[in-house]
N, C-alpha and C positions, 0 to 999 in steps of 0.2 A: 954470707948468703944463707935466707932461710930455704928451712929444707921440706917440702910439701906436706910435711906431717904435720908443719909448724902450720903450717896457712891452716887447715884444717883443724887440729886442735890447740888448745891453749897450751901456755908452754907447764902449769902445775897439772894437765887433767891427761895423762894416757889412754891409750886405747882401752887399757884391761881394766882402768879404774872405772873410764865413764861404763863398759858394759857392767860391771859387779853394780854399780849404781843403778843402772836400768832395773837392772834385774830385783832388786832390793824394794824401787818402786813399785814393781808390777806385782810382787808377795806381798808388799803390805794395800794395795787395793785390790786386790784379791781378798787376803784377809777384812779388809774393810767390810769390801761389799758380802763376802758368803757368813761373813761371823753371825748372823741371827737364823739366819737357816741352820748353820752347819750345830747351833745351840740347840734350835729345837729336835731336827735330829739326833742330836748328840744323846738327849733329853730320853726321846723316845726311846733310842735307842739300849738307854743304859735302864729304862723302866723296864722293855721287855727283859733285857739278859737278866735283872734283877728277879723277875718273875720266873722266868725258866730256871734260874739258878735256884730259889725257893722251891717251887715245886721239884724237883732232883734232888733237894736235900731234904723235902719228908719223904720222897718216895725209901730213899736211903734209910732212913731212918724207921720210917715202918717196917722195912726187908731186916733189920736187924731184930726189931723190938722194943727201942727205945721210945718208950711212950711218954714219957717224963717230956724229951725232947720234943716230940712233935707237936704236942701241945704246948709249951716255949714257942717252938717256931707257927705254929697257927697264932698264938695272941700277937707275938710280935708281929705277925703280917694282917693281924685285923687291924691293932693297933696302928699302922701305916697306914693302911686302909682307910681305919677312918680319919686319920689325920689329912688323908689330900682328898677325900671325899663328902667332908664335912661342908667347908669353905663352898666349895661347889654347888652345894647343895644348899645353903644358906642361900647362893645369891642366885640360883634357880626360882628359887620360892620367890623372895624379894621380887625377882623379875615380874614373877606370875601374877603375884597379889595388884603390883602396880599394874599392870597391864588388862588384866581379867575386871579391875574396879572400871577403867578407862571406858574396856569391852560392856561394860553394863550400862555405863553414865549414857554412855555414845547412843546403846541400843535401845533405849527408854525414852533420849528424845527423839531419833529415828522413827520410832514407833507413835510418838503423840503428834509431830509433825504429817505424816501418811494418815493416823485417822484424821485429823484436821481441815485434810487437804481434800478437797471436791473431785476435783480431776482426778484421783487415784483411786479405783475399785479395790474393793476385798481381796480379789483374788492377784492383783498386781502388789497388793503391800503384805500379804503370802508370802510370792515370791524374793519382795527386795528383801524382807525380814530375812527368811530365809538364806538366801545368798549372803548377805552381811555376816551372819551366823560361820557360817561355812569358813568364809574369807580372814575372819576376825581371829577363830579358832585354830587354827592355820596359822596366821601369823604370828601369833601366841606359842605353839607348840613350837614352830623356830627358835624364837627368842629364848625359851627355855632351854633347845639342846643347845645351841650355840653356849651356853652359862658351863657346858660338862666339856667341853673342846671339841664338839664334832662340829667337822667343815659342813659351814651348812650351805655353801656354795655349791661343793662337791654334790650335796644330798639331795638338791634342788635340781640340777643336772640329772642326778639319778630318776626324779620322778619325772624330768618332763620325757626322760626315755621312754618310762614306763609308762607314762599316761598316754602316751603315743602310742603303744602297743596296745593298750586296753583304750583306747578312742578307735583303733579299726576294730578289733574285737566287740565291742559293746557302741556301736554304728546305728544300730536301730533306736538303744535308749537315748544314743544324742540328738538323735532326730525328734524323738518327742520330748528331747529338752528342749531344743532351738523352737520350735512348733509351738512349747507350752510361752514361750516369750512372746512369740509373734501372735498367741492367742489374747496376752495380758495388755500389748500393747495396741491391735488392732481392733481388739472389742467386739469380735463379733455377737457376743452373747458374755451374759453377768450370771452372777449366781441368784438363782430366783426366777430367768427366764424362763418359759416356755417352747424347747424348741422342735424341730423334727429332722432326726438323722439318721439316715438308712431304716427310714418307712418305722421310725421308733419313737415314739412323742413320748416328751416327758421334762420333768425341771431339773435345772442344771443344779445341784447341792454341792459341789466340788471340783474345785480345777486345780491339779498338782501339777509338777512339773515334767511328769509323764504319761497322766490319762485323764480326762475328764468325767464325771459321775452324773450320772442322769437317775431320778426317782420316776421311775413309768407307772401308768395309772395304775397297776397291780401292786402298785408299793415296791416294786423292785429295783436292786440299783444293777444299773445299766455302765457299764466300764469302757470307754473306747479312749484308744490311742490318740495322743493330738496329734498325729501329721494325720489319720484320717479326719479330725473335725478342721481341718486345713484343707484339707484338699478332696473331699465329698459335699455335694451339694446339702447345705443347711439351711434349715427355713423359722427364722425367728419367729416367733407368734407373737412377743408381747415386747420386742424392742419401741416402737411405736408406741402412740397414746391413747389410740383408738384403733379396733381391730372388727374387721367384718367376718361374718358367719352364715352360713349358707344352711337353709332348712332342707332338705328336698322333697319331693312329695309328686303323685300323680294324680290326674282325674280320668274317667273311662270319654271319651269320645265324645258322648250325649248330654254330657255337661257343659256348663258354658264356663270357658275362664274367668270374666268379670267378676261372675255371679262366686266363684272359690276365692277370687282376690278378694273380695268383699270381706269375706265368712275370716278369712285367714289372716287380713291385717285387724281383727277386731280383739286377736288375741294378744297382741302387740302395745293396746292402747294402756297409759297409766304404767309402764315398764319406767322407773325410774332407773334401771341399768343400762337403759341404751341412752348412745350419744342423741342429745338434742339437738345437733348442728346436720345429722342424717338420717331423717326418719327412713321407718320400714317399707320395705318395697317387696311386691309380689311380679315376675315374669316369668312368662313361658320357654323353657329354656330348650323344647321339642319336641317333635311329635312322633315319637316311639311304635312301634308295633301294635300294643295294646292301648296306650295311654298316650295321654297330653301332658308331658313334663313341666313340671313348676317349680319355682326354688321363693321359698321366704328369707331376706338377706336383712339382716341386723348388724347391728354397728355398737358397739360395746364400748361402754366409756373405760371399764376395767380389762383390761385383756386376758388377766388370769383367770377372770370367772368363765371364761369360753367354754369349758369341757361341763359344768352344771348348768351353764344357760342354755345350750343344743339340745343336752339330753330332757331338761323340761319344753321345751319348743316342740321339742319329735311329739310327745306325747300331745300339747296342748293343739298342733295343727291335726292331728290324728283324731282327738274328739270333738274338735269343730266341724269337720268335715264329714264324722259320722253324724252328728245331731240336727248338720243343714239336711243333710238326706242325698248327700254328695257322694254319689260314687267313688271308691278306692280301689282301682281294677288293679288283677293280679296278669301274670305271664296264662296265657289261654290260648287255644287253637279253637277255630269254629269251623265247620265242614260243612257246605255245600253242596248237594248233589244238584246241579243242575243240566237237566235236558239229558239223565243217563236214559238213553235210550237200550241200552247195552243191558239195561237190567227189568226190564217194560213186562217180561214172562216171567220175570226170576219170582220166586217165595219171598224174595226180602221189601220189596215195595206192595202186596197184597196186605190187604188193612184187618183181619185178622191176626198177623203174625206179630210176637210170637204164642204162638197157642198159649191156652188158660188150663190147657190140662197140667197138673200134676209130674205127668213124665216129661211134661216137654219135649217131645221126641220130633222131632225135624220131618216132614212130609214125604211122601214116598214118590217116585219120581214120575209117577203120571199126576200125580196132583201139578 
């Protein structure tokens, strides 16, 4: 009769064999699997003690005086030195040159495709340029530490903690980074516009990716942040193809408007800068205190010339209007005395006053 050991193992394999066997399996996939780890640690391991071990034996060596030695042991540790450092560095470079040629080819046709291209403004192929740059560079500088052994995984990791850190820190310049995109791609204004922001007119000469540059008619350059050209009211003047312009101008009361519209669009005639699809128009635009308001409105084929064609119009409706014989009233009070009964005794309505003498001396009070 078999005996339950039997059922259960075979009659050449024992209990203490099959476990020494398990266990024989599980050391060598152990060994299997940790042998490239446990190499490269091994690696590291024995490069640092070989470095500490060096440095301890010039310290040693300098504490006695042995200088002969130390200098042995400095050549032989450049010598090392540069024998695992060479390699490395060879195929650092290699990496670079191949990568850096690629980074040029790539950014040359990038660059003749975007001027090519209709749809992309200057200040949007700027930007791509730019970005490409950055990104290219970058990827480049990986590729090279990666050639010396550092984990560029770990390094990558590293930065995105970091740029996390310095992205709430530096919160305001991302904002007029994201701003300066949403400027590239929504268009509100190119460079060469004419625009008006925060009561500032002037042409746009520059959009970076964190402020935009305005030349004001004083030749000044004007700096503002894109999230404010984002989010403050702006007034394009020369998006459009045709742009209108407003004269202004008054008459005194006594004057007849017809007779000033007349006089005023005469100066308008033979203007080969205005739009021919909207001649000149003269309306009363109210009637003021002192004056009857008027506006001369022009329609400009070029929208740039607006700021030289106003300033000659000012002047040209100014000497029309003097040479018809057209009154140009100013801000005035006119006074009234009517029915002052209150003053019918007083010295100041008597048609001598005020006296022709000399002293001019005010009347004594029986007069």
């Amino acid at each position: 009769m078999m005996s339950p050991l039997a059922l259960v193992y075979p009659p050449q394999v024992t209990p203490g064999a099959l476990v020494d066997s398990t266990a024989q399996d599980v050391e060598s996939l152990t060994t299997q699997t940790t042998t490239p780890v446990d190499s490269a640690a091994s690696d590291s391991s024995n490069a640092l003690v070989e470095f500490s071990q060096g440095v301890e034996e010039a310290s040693r060596l300098l504490a006695e005086g042995q200088w002969s030695e130390v200098a042995e042991q400095l050549y032989s540790g450049s010598i090392r030195l540069l024998v695992d450092f060479i390699p490395k560095l060879l195929g650092a470079l290699f990496v670079f040159l191949i990568f850096y040629a690629a980074y040029r080819v790539l950014g040359s046709v990038l660059r003749r495709v975007l001027v090519r291209s209709r749809r992309v403004d200057t200040g949007l192929q700027t930007l791509l340029i730019k970005s490409y740059r950055v990104m290219a560079l970058l990827f480049i500088g990986t590729m090279v530490l990666s050639q010396f052994g550092v984990n560029v995984a770990a390094l990558l990791a590293g930065l995105s903690i970091v740029g996390i850190a310095v992205g709430f820190a530096a919160r305001d310049t991302l904002e007029n980074f994201f701003s300066g995109i949403t400027i590239m791609l929504d268009k509100p204004f190119r460079l060469g516009d004419n625009i008006i922001v925060e009561d500032v007119f002037g042409t746009v000469e520059e959009i970076t990716l964190r402020s935009t540059r305005l030349r004001t008619l004083n030749n000044e350059m004007a700096s503002f942040p894109n999230t404010l050209m984002i989010n403050q009211k702006l007034v394009n003047h020369t998006m459009l193809d045709t742009l209108r312009i407003i004269i202004p101008f008054g008459i005194a009361y006594k004057e007849f408007p017809q007779q000033a519209r007349s006089v005023v669009l005469q100066t308008a005639e033979g203007d080969d800068r205005l739009h021919p699809d909207h001649p000149p128009r003269v309306v009363v635009t109210k009637m003021n205190d002192s004056s009857v308001d008027m506006e001369l409105r022009l329609f400009l084929r070029n929208p740039k010339l607006e700021v030289a064609v106003k300033l000659e119009y000012i002047e040209k409706v100014r000497e029309a209007l003097r040479e018809a014989d057209i009154e140009i009233p100013f801000p005035h009070l006119q006074l009234y005395l009517d029915e002052a009964k209150a003053f019918e005794d007083s010295f100041l309505l008597k048609p001598n006053w005020p006296p022709s003498s000399p002293s001019n001396e005010a009347p004594s009070a029986e007069a």
